[in-house]
C-alpha positions as a printed NumPy array, in Angstrom:
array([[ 90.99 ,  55.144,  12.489],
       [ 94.257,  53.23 ,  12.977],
       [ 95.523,  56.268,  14.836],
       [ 92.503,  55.683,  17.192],
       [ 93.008,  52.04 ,  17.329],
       [ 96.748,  52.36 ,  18.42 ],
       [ 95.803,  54.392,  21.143],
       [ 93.078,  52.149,  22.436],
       [ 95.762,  49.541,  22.836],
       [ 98.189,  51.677,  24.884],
       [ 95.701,  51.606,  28.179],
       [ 98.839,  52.366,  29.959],
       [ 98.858,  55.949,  28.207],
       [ 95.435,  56.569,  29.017],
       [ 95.552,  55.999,  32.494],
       [ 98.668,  57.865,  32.769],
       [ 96.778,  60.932,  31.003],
       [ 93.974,  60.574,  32.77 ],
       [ 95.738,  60.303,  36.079],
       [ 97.803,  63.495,  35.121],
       [ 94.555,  65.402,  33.779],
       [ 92.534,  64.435,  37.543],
       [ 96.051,  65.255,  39.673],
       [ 94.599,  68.285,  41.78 ],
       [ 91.621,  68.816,  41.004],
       [ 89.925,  67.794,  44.255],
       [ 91.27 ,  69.534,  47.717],
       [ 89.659,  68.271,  50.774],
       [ 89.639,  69.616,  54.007],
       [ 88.435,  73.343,  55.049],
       [ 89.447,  76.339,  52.786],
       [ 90.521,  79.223,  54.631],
       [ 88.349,  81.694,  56.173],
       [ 89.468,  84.368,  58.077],
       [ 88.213,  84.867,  61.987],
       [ 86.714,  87.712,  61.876],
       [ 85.294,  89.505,  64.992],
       [ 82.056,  91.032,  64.376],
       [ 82.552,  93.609,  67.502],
       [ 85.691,  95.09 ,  66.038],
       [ 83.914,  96.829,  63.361],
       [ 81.589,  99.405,  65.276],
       [ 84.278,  99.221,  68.384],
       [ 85.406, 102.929,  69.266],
       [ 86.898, 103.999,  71.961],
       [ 86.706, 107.663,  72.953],
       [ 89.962, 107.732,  75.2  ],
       [ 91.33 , 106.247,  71.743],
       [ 89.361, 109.663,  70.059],
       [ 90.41 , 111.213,  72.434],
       [ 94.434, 110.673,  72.012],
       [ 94.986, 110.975,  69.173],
       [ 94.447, 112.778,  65.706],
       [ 93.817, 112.335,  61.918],
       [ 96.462, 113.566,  59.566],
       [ 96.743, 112.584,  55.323],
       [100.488, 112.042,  55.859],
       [101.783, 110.559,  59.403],
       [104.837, 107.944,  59.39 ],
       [103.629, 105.063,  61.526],
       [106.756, 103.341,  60.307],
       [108.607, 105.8  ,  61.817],
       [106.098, 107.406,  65.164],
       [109.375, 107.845,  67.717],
       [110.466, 110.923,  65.259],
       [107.527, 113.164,  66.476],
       [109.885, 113.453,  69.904],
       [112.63 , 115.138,  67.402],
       [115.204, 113.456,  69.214],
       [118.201, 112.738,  67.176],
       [120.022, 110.445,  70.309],
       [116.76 , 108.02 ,  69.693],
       [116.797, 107.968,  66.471],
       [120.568, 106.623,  66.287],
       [119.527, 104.33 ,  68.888],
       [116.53 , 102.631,  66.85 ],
       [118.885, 102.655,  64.167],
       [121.016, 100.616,  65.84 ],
       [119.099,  98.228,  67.729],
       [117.86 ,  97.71 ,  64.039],
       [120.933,  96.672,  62.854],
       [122.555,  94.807,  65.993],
       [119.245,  93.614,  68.357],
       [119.66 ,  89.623,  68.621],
       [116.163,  88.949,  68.902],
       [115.638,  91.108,  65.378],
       [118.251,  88.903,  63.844],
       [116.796,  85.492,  65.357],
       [113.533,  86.678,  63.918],
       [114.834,  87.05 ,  60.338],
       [116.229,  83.946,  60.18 ],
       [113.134,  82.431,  61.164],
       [112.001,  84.14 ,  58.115],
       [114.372,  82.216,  56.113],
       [113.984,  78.946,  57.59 ],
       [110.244,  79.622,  56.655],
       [111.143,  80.456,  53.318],
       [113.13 ,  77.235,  53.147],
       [110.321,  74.896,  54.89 ],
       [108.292,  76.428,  51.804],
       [110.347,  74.85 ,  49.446],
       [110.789,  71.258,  51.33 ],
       [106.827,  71.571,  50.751],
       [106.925,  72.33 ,  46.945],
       [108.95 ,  69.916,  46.387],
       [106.168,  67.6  ,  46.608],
       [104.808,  69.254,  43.103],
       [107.007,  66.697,  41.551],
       [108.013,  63.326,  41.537],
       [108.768,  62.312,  45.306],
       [111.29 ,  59.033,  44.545],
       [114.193,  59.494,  41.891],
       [116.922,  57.476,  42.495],
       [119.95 ,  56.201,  40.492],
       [121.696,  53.281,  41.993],
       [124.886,  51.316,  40.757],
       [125.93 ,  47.559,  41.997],
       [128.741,  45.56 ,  41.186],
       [128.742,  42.429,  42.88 ],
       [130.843,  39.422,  43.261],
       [129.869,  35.841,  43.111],
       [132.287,  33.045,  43.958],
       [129.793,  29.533,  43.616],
       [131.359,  26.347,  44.726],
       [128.584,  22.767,  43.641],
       [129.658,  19.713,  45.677],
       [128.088,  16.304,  44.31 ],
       [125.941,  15.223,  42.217],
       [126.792,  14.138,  38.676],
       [128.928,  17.574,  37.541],
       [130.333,  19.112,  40.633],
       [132.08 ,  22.7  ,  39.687],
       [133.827,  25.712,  40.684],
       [132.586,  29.433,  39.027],
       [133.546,  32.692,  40.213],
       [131.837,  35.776,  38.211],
       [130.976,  39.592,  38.565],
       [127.407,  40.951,  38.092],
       [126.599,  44.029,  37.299],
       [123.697,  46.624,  36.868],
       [122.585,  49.557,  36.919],
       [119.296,  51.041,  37.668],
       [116.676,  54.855,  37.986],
       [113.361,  54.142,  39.619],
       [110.971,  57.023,  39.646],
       [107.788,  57.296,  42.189],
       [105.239,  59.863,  41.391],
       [102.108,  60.247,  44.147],
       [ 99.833,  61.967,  42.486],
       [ 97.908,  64.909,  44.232],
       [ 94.415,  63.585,  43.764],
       [ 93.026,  64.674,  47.193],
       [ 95.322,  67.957,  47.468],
       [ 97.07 ,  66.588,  49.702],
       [100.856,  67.781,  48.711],
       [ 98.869,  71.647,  47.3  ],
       [ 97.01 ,  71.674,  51.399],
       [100.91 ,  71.308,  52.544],
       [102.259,  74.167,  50.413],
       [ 99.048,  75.938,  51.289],
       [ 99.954,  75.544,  54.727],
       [103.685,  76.508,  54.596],
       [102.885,  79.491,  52.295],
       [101.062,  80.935,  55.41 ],
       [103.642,  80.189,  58.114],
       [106.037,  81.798,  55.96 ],
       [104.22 ,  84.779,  56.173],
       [103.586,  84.583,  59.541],
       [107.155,  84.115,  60.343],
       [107.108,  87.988,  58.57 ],
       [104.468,  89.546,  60.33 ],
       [106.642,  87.833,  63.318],
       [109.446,  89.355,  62.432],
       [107.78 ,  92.778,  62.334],
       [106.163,  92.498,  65.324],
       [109.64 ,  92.236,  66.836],
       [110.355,  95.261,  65.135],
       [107.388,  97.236,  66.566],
       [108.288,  95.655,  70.218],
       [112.114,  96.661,  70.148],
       [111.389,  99.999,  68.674],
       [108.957, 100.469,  71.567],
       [111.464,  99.04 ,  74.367],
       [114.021, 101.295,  72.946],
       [112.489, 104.609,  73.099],
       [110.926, 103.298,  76.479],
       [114.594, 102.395,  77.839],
       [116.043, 105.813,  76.714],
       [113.708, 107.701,  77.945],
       [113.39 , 106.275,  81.523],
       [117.278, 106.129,  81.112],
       [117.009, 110.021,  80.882],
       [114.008, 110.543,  83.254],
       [115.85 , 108.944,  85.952],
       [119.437, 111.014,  85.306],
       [117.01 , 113.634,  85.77 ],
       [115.89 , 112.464,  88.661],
       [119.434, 111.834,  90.071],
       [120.028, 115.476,  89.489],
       [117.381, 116.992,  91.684],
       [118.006, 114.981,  94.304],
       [121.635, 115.748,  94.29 ],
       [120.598, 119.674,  93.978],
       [118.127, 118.848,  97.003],
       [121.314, 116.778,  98.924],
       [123.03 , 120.119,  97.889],
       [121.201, 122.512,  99.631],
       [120.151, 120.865, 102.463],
       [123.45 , 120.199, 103.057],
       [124.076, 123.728, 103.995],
       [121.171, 123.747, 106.14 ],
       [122.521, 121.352, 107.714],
       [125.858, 122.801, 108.279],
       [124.288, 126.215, 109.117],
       [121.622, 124.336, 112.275],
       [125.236, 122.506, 113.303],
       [127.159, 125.797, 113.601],
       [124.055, 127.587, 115.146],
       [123.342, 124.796, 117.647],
       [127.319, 124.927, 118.422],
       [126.951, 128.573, 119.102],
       [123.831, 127.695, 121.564],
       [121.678, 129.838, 119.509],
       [119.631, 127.012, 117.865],
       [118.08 , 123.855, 119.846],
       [119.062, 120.069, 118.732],
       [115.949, 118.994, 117.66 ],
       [116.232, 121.361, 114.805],
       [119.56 , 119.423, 114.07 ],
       [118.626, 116.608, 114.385],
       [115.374, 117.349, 112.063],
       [118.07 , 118.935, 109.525],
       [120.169, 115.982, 109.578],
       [118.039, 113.263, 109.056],
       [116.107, 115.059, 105.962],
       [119.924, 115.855, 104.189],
       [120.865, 112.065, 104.986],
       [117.319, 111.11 , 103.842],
       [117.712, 112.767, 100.461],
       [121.388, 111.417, 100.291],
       [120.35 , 107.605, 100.615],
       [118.62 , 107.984,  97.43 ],
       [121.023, 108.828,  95.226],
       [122.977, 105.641,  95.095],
       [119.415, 103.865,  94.386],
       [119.021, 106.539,  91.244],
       [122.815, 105.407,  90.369],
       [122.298, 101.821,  90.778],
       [119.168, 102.203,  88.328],
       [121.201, 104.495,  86.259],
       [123.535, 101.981,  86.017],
       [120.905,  99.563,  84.753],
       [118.995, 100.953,  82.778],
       [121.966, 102.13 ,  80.772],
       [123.022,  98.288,  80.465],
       [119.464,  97.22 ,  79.09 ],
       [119.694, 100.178,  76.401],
       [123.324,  98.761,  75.66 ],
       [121.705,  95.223,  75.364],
       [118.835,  96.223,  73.181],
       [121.107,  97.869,  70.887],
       [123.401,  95.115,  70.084],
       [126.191,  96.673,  72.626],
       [128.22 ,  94.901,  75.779],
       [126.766,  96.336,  78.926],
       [129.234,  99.862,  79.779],
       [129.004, 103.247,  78.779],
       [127.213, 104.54 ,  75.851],
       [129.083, 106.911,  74.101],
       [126.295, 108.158,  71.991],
       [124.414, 109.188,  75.855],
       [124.94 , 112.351,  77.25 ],
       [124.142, 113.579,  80.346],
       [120.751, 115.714,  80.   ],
       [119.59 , 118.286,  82.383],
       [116.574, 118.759,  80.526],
       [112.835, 117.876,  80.816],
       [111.97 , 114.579,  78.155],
       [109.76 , 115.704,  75.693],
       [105.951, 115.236,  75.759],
       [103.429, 114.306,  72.867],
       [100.012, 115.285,  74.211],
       [ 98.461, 113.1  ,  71.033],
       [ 99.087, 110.19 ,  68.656],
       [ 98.901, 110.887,  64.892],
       [ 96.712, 108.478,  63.345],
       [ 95.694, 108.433,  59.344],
       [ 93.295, 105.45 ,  59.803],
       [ 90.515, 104.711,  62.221],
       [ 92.059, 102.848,  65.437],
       [ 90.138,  99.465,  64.475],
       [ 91.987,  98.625,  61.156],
       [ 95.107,  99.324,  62.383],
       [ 94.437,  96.811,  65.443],
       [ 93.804,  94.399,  62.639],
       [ 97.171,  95.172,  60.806],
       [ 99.399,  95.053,  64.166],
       [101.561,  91.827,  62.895],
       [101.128,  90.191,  66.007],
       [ 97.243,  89.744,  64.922],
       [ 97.948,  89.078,  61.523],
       [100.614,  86.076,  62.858],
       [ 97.909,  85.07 ,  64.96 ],
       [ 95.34 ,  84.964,  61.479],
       [ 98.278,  83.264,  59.489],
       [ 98.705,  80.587,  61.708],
       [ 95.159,  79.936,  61.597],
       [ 95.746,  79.581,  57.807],
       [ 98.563,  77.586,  57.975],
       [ 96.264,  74.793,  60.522],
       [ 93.494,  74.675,  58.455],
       [ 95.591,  73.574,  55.552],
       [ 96.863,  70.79 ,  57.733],
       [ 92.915,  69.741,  58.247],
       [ 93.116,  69.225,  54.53 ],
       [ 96.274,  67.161,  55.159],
       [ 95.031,  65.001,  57.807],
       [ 91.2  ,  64.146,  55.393],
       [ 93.637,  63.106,  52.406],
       [ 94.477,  59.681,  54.461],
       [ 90.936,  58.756,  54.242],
       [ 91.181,  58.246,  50.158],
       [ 93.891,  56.284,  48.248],
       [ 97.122,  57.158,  46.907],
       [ 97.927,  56.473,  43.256],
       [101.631,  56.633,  42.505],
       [103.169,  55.956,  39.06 ],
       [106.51 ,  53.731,  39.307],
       [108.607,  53.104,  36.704],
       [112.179,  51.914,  36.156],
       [115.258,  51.252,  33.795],
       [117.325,  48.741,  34.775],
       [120.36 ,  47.339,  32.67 ],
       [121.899,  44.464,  33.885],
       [124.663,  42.255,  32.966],
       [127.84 ,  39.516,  34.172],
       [131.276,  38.012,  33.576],
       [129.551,  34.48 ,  32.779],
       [130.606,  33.251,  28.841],
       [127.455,  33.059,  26.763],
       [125.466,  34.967,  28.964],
       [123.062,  37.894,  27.76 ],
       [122.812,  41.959,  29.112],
       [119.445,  42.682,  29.773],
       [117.573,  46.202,  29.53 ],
       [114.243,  46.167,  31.363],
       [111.895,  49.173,  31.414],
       [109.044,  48.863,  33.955],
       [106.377,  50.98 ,  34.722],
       [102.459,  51.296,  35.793],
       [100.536,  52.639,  38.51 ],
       [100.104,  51.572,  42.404],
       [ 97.741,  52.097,  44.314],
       [ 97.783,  52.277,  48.51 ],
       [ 94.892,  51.977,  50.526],
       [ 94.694,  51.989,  54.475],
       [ 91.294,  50.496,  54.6  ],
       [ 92.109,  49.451,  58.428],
       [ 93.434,  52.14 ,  60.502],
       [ 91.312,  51.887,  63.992],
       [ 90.447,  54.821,  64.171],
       [ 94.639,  56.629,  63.51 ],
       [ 92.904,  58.705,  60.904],
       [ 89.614,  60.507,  62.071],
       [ 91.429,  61.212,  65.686],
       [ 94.394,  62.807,  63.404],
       [ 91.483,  64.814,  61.612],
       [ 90.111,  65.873,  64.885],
       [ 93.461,  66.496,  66.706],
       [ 94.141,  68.921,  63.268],
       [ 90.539,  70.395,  63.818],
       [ 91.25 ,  71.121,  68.005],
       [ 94.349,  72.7  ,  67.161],
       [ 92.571,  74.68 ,  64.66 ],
       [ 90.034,  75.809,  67.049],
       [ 92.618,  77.133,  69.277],
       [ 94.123,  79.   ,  66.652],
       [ 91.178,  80.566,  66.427],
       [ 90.416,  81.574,  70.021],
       [ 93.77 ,  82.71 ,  70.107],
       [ 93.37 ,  85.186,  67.259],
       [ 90.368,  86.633,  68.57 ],
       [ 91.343,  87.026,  71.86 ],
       [ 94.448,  88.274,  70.446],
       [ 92.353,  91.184,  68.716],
       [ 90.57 ,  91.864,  72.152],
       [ 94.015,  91.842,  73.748],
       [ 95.415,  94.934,  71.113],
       [ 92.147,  96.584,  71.437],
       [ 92.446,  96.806,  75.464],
       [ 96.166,  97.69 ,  75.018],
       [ 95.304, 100.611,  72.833],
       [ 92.192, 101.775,  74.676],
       [ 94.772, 101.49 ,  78.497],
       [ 96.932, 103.325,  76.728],
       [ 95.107, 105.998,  75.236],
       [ 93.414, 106.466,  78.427],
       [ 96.829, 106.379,  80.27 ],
       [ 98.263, 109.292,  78.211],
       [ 95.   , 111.18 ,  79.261],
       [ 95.457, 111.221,  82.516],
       [ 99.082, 110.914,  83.082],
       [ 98.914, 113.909,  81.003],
       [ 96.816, 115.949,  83.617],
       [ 98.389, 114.556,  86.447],
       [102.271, 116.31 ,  84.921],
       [100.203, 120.003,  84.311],
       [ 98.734, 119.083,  88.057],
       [102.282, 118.436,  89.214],
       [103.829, 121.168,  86.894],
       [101.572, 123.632,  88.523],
       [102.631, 122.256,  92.383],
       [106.146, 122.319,  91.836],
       [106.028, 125.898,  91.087],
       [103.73 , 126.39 ,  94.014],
       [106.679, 124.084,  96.224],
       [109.495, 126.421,  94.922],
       [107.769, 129.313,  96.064],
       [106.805, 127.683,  99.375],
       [110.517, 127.385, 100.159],
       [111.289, 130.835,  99.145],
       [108.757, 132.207, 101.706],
       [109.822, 130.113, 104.517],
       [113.404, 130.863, 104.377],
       [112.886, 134.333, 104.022],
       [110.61 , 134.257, 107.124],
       [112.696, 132.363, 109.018],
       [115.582, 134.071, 108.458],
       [113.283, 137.617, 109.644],
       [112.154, 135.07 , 112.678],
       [108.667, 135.155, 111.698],
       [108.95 , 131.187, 111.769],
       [110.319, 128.647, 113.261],
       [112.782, 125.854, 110.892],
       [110.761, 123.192, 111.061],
       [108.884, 125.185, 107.911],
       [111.813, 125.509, 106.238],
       [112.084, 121.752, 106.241],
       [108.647, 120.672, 105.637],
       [108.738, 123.72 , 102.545],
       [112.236, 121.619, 101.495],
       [110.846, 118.212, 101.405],
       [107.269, 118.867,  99.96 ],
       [109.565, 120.755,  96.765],
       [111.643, 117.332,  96.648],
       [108.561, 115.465,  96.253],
       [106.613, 117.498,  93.943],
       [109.919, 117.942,  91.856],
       [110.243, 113.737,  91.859],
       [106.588, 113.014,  91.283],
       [107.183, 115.835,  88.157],
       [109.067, 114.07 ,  86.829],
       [107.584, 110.686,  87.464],
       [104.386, 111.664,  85.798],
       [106.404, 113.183,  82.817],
       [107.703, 110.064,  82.366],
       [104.705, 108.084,  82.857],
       [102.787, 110.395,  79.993],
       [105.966, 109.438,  77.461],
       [105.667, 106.092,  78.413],
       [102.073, 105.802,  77.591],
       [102.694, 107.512,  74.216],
       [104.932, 105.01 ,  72.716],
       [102.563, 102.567,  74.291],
       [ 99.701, 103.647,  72.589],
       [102.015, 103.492,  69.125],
       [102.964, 100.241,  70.076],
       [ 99.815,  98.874,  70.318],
       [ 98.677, 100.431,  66.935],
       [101.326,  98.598,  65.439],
       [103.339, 101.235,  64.683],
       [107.129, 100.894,  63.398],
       [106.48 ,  97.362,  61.889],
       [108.83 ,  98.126,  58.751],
       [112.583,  98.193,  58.592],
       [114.764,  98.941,  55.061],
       [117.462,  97.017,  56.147],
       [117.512,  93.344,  55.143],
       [116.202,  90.595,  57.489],
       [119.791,  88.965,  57.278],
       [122.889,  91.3  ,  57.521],
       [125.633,  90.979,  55.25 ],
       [127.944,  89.509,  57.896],
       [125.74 ,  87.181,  59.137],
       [124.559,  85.992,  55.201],
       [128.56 ,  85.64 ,  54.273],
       [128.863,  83.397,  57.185],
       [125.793,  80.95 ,  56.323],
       [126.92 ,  81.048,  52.715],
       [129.93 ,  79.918,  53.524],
       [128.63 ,  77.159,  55.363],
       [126.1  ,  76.061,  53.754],
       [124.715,  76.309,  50.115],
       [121.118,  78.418,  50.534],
       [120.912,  79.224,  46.76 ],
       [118.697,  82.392,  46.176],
       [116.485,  81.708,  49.334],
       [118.822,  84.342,  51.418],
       [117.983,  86.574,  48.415],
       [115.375,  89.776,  49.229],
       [113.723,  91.79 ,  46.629],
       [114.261,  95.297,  47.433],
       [110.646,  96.749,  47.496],
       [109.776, 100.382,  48.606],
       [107.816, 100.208,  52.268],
       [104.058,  99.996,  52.089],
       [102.078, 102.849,  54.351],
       [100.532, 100.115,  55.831],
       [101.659,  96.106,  56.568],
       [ 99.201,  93.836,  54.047],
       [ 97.087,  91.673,  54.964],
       [ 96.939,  88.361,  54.614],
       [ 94.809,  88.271,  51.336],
       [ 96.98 ,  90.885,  49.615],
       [100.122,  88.953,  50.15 ],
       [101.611,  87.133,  47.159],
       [103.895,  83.843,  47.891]])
């Protein structure tokens, strides 16, 4: 009984207990619920069906090694471990990772402060009955401690919300990933397409070149008319003028790989000059159905993580509708130079509560402001998801039918080759006139350049159709490289936040839901 009766006195405690016991318990605002598009679940393309294949064990993580190229795969490597707009990315991871713990932070007490005075007072009383001089020092010391507690949810709704961008700023960084891999292999292999491109129409300068020569010594001899010189020059000088606009591309192309790959713009020592035909892949290799894996592409699970992270801040914005209740308290010591004078220890404490009864209106447009932006977020996810799904299906379709134009073209390049044997052979029997061996000469140059064009094209779609799957999203290497961490740490003091756990790779990037903070 006098237990009870010594804690009905202490009202103080109660309120304190009861404040503590309440502190989270409400959230307001919206929870999170994803934006899920009904359509995506019976969408199928058959291009999509069409382009690619099922297999138990394919490597999205790694889709450029079905080309078996080992020049590529040096050059992914590298661009993994050098590419400034991979490094920028990571970082962002960490400054996410940092913002998350600004916002944790408010778990605890927001005001604790220490402060020290020592003050001098020189007092000087003029009239009166007992004018005098006193000169003293004063001095105190003090902690005050502020505690807001989280009764509305508003300090949990601002973790909440930076818990989400910090994934985002993840799936971000893996997007980046799957974009660079993608520009790489894209890069190289135009790189290549157009050295081979440069090489036939040297060959082509080549030999008609020594038509040329032969129609200059014939007309010379008066055996052959100028017209057929004439014709004969101005196809050789026609093929000629292309070559330095194959260089010139050559050129830079070559300085795009070198930028993508961390390098000064020069030569590449790791290039080589290739004679032969870039390798096709008539398929993509797929292990789930095309519509999940639009929904794992990071750039749509950014897009459903900032959603997250906004409707958090809804909660946010309602929580300055309520009052705040914050718990103050303070030790303050206190004492002087004055003779007879007493030191003083004061503890305060109790609660205080702030109320913005009048705010005209600051509030509910805040809300809705927090709401519109939330309702972008929103249309931007989902047309983000149509977006990947009509990347996917162009692609797919692309690799279709750049795929039968290149056995179209395959087929008339053969056909051209043996054109030209046939009309040199005839013309050199005078069955024909030269003006066949020409036309047989340039229609080979352009089926051998459109060839190759459309073999280019059908790579090109490939790795775009990979791309837009969302494949090569995962990297082993750490977000921040050893160099770059040294640096920081010597700069500043980032604790364990530069520290990453080293996890084995998941088939698949997680969703949203299956990520733990």
């Amino acid at each position: 009984m006098q237990s009870r009766r010594a804690l009905l006195c202490r009202p103080g405690r109660l309120l304190l207990l009861g404040a503590l016991g309440l502190s989270g318990c409400v959230r307001l605002g919206p929870d999170f619920q994803a934006p899920g598009e009904a359509w995506i679940k019976q969408w199928d393309s058959p291009a999509l069906e069409q382009a690619s294949q099922r297999s138990l064990n394919p490597d999205l993580r790694q889709w450029w090694q079905v080309f078996a190229d080992p020049v590529l795969d040096r050059l992914i490597a590298e661009s993994d471990a050098h590419n400034a707009d991979l490094k920028i990315a990571g970082l962002r991871v960490m400054e996410a990772r940092a913002q998350l713990g600004i916002a944790q932070s408010g778990r605890y007490p927001q005001l604790q402060q220490a402060s020290v005075d020592s003050l001098y007072f020189n007092r000087r009383q003029s009239g009166g009955n007992n004018p005098q001089d006193s000169h003293f020092w004063q001095h105190s010391a003090a902690f005050d401690i502020g505690w807001e507690l989280d009764f509305w949810g508003r300090f949990s709704r601002a973790i909440e919300s930076s818990d989400a961008s910090y994934f985002a700023a993840q799936a971000n960084y893996e997007d980046v990933l799957v974009l660079l891999r993608a520009q790489v292999a894209e890069t190289y292999f135009s790189l290549r397409t157009t050295q081979a491109r440069l090489h036939v129409a040297r060959e082509n300068a080549e030999q008609q070149k020594r038509n040329f020569e032969i129609t200059e010594k014939l007309f010379n001899s008066g055996q052959q008319a100028e017209l057929d010189l004439q014709q004969a020059k101005t196809q050789y000088l026609g093929t000629l003028s292309t070559i330095p606009d194959f260089e010139d591309q050559l050129q830079r192309t070559r300085n795009a790989l070198a930028v993508l790959i961390g390098q000064p713009p020069g030569a590449l020592p790791q290039l080589m000059e290739y004679q032969g035909l870039i390798p096709l892949v008539d398929r993509a290799v797929l292990q789930d159905v095309p519509a999940n894996l639009l929904l794992r592409r990071p750039d749509v699970r950014a897009a459903e993580l900032n959603v997250a992270a906004q409707s958090a801040l809804v909660g946010v914005a309602v929580t300055d509708f309520y009052p705040s209740l914050t718990l103050l308290g303070s030790i303050v010591w206190s004492a002087d130079t004055l003779s007879g004078t007493s030191r003083n220890l004061d503890l305060i404490g109790g609660p205080s509560l702030r109320w913005n009864l009048f705010d005209h209106g600051q509030i509910s447009n805040n809300v809705r402001v927090q709401d519109a932006r939330l309702q972008q977020l929103i249309e931007a996810y989902r047309d983000k998801v149509r977006q990947a799904a009509r990347e996917a299906d162009d692609a797919a379709y692309g690799l279709i039918k750049s795929l039968e134009r290149e056995r179209i073209l395959g087929e008339a390049e053969t056909a051209a080759k043996r054109s030209l044997v046939l009309a040199s052979a005839q013309y050199r029997e005078g069955y024909s006139d030269f003006q066949r061996v020409l036309d047989a000469q340039r229609a080979l140059l352009d089926q051998q350049d459109n060839y190759l064009v459309a073999r280019s094209n059908a790579v090109s779609n490939a790795i775009a159709l990979y791309k837009a799957l969302g494949g090569g999203w995962y990297s082993p290497l750490p977000k921040v490289d050893p160099a770059t961490r040294q640096q920081m740490e010597q700069r500043t003091d980032w604790g364990d936040v530069l520290e990453e756990s080293a996890t084995p790779a998941p088939a698949f990037p997680m969703s949203y839901q299956e990520q733990e903070p």
